[in-house]
DSSP file (Angstrom, degrees, kcal/mol; ACC not computed):
  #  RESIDUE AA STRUCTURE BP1 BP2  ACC     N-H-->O    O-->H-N    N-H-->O    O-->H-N    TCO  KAPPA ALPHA  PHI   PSI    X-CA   Y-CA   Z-CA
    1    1 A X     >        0   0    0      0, 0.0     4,-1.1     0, 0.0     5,-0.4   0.000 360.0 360.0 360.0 -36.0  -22.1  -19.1  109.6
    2    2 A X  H >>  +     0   0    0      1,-0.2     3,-5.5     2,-0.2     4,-1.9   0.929 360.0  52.0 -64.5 -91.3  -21.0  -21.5  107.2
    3    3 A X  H 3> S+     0   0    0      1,-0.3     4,-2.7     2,-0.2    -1,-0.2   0.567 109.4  49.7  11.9 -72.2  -21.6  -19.4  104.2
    4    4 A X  H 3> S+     0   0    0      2,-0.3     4,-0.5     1,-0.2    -1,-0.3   0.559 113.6  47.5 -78.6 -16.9  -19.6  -16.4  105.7
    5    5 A X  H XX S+     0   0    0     -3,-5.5     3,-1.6    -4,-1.1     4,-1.3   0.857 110.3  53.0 -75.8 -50.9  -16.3  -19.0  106.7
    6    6 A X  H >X S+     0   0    0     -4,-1.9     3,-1.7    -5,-0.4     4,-1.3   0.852 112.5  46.1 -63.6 -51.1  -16.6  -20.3  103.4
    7    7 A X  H 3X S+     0   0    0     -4,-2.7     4,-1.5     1,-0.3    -1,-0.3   0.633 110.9  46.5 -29.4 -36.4  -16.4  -16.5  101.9
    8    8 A X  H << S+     0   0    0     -3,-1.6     4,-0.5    -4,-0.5    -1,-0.3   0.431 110.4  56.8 -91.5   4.0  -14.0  -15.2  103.5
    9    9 A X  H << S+     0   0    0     -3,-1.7     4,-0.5    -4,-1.3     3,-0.3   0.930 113.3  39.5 -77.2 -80.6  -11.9  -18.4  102.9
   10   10 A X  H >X S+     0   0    0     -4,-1.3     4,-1.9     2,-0.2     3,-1.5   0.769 104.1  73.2 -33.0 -61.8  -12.2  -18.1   99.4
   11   11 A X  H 3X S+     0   0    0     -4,-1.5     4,-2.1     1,-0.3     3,-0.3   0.934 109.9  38.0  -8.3 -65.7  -11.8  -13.9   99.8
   12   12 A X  H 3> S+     0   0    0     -4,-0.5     4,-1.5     1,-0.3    -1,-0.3   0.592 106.4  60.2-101.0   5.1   -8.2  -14.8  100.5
   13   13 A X  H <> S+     0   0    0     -3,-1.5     4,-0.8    -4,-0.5    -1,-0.3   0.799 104.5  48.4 -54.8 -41.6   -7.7  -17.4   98.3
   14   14 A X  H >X S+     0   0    0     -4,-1.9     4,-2.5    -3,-0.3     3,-0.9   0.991 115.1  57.9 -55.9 -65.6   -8.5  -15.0   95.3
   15   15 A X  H ><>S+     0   0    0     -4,-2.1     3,-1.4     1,-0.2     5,-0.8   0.735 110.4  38.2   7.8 -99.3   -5.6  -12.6   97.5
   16   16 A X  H 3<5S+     0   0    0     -4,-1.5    -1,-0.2     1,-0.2    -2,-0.2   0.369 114.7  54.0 -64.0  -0.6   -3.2  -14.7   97.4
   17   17 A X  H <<5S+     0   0    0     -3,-0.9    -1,-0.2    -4,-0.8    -2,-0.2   0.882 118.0  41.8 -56.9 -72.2   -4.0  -15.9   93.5
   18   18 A X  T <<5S-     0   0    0     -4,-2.5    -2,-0.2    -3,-1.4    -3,-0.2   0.585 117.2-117.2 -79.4 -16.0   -3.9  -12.3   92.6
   19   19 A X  T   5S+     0   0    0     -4,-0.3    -3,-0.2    -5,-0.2    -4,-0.1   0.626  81.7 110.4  81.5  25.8   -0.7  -11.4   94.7
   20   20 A X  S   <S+     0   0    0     -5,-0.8     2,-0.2    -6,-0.1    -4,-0.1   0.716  72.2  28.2 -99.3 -16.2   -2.2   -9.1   96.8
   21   21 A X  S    S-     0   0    0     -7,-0.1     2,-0.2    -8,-0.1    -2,-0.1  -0.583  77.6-123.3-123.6-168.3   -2.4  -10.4  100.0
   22   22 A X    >>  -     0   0    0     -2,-0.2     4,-0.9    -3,-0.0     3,-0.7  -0.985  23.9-112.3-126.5 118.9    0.0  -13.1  101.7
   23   23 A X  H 3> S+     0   0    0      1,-0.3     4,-0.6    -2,-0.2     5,-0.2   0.693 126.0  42.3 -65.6  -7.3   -0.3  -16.3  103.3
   24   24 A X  H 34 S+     0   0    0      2,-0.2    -1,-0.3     3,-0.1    -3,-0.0   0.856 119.4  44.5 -99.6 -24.6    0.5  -14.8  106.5
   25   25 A X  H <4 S+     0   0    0     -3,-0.7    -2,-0.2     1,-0.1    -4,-0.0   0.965 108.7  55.6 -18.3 -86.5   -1.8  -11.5  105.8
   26   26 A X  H  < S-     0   0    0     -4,-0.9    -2,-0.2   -14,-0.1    -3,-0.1   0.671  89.7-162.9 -66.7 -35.0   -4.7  -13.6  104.5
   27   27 A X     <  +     0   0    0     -4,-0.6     4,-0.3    -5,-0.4    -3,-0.1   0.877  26.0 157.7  35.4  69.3   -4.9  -15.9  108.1
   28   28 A X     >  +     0   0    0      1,-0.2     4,-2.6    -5,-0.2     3,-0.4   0.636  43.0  88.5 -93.8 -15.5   -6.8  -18.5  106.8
   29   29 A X  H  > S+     0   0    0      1,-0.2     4,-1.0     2,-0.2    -1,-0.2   0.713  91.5  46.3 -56.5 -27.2   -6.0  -21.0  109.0
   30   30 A X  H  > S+     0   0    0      2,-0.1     4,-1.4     1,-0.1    -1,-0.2   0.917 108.9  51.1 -89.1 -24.4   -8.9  -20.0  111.5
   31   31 A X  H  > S+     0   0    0     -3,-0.4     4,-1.0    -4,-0.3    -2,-0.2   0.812 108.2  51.3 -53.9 -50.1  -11.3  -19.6  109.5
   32   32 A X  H  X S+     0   0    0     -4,-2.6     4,-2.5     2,-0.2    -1,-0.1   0.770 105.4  57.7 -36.7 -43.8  -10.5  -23.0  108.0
   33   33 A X  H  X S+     0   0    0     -4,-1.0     4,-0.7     1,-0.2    -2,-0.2   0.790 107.8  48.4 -78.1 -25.8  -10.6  -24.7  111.7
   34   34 A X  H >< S+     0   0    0     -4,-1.4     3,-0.5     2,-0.1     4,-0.4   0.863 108.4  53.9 -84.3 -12.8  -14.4  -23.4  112.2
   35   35 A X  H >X S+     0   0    0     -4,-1.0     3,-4.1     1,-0.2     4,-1.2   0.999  99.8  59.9 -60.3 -61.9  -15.2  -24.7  109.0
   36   36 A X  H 3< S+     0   0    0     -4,-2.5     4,-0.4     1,-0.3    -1,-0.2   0.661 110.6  41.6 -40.6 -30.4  -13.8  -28.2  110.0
   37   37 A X  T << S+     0   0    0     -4,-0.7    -1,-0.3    -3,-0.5    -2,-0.2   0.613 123.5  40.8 -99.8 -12.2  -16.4  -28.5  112.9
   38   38 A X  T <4 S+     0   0    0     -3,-4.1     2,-0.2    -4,-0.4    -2,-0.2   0.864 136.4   4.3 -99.5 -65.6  -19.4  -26.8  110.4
   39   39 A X    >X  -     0   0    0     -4,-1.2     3,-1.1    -5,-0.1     4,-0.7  -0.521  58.0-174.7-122.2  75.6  -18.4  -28.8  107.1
   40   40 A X  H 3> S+     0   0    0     -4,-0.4     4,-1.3     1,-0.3    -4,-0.1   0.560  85.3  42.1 -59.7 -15.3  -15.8  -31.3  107.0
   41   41 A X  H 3> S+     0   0    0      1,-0.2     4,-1.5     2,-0.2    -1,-0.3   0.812 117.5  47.7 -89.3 -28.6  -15.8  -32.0  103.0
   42   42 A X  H <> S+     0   0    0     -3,-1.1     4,-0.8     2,-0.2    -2,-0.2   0.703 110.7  49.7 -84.7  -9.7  -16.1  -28.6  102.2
   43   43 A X  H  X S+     0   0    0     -4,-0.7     4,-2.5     2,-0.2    -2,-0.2   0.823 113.5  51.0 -97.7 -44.9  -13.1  -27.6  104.9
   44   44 A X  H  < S+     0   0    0     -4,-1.3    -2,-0.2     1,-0.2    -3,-0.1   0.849 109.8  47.7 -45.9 -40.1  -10.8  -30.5  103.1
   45   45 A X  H  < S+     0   0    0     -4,-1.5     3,-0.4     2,-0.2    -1,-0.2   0.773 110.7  47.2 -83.0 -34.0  -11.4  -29.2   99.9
   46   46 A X  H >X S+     0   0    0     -4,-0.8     3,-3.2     1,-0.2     4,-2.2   0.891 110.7  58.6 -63.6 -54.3  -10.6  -25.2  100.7
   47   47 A X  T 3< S+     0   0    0     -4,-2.5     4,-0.4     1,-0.4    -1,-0.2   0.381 105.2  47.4 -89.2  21.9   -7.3  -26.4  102.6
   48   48 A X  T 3> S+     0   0    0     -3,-0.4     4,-0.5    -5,-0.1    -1,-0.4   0.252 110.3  49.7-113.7  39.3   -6.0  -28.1   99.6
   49   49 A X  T <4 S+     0   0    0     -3,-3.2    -2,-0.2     2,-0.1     4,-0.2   0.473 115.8  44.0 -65.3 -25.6   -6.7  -25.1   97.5
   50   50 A X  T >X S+     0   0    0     -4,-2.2     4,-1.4     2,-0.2     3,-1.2   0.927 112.4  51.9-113.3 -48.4   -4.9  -23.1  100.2
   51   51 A X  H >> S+     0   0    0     -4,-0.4     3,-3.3    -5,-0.3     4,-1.1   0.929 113.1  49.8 -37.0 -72.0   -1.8  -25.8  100.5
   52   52 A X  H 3X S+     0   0    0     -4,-0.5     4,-0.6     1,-0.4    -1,-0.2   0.477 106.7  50.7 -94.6   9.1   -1.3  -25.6   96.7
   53   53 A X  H <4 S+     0   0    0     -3,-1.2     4,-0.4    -4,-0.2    -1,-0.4   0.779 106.4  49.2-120.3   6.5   -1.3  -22.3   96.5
   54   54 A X  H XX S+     0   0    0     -3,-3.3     3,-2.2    -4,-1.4     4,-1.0   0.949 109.3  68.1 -72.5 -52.9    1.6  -21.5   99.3
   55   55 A X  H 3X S+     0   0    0     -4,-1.1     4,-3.8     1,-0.3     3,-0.3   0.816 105.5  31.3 -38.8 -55.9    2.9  -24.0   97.2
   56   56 A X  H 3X S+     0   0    0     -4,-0.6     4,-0.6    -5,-0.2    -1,-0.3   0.657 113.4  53.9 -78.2 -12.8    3.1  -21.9   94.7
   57   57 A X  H <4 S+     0   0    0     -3,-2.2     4,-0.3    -4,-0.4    -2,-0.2   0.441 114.4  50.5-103.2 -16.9    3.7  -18.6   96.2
   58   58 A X  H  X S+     0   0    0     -4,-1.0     4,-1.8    -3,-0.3    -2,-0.2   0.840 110.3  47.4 -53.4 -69.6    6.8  -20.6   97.9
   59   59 A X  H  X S+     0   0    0     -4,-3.8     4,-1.9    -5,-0.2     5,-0.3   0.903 113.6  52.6 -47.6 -40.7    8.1  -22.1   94.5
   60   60 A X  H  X S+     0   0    0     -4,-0.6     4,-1.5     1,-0.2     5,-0.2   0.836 114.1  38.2 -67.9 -31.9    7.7  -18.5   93.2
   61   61 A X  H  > S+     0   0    0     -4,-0.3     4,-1.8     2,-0.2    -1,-0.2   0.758 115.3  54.5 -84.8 -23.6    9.8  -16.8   96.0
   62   62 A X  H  X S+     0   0    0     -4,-1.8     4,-3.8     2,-0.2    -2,-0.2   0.862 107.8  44.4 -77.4 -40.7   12.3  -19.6   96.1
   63   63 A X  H  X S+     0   0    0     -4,-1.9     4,-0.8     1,-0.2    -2,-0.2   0.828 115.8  60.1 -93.6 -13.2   13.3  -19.6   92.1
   64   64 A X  H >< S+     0   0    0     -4,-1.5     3,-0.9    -5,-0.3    -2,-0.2   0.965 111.8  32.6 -53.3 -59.2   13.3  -15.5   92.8
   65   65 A X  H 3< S+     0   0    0     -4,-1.8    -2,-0.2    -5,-0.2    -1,-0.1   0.958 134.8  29.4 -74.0 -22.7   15.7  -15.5   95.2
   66   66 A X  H 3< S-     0   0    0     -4,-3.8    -1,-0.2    -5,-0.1    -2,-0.2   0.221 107.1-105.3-107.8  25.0   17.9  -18.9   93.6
   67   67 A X    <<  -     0   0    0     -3,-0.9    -1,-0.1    -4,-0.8    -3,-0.1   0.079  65.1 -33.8  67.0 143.9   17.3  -18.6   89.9
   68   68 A X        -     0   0    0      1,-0.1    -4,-0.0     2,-0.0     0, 0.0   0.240  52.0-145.5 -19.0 144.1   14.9  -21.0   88.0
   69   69 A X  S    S+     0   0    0    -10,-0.0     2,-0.4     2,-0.0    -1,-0.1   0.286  70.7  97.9-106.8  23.8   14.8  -24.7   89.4
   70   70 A X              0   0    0      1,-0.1    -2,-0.0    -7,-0.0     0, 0.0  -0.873 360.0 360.0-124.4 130.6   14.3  -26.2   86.2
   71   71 A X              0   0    0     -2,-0.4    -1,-0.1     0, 0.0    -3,-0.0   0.644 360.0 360.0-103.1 360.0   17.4  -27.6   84.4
C-alpha cells in the first residue's frame, strides 16, 4: 500500500513538473493523508515537493496574467 501512495504521489508530481496535469487535476492531497498514517517522514517530504511546486505553478500563472514580478 505504501509503495502504491507513494507512486501515484510522485505520478502527479512529475504532471504538474511537466505541465500536464494541475494541482487541482492531480488530487494529491488524499493520497498524501494515507501516506501520513503509513509513513510520516516519507509523507513530509512528498508534501513539500508538492507545496513548492504549486508554488511555482502559482508564481507562473501570476507573472502571466500581471507581467514579470522582478524589477
Amino acid at each position: 500500500m505504501e509503495t502504491f501512495l507513494i507512486n501515484k504521489i510522485e505520478n502527479g508530481l512529475r504532471g504538474l513538473r511537466l505541465g500536464t496535469k494541475t494541482p487541482k487535476t492531480v488530487d494529491i492531497n488524499r493520497f498524501l493523508l494515507r501516506l501520513k498514517n503509513i509513513n510520516y517522514g516519507m509523507y513530509e517530504e512528498l508534501q513539500k515537493q508538492y507545496v513548492d511546486e504549486v508554488t511555482k505553478i502559482n508564481k507562473k500563472e501570476t507573472d502571466k496574467l500581471f507581467g514579470d514580478s522582478r524589477y
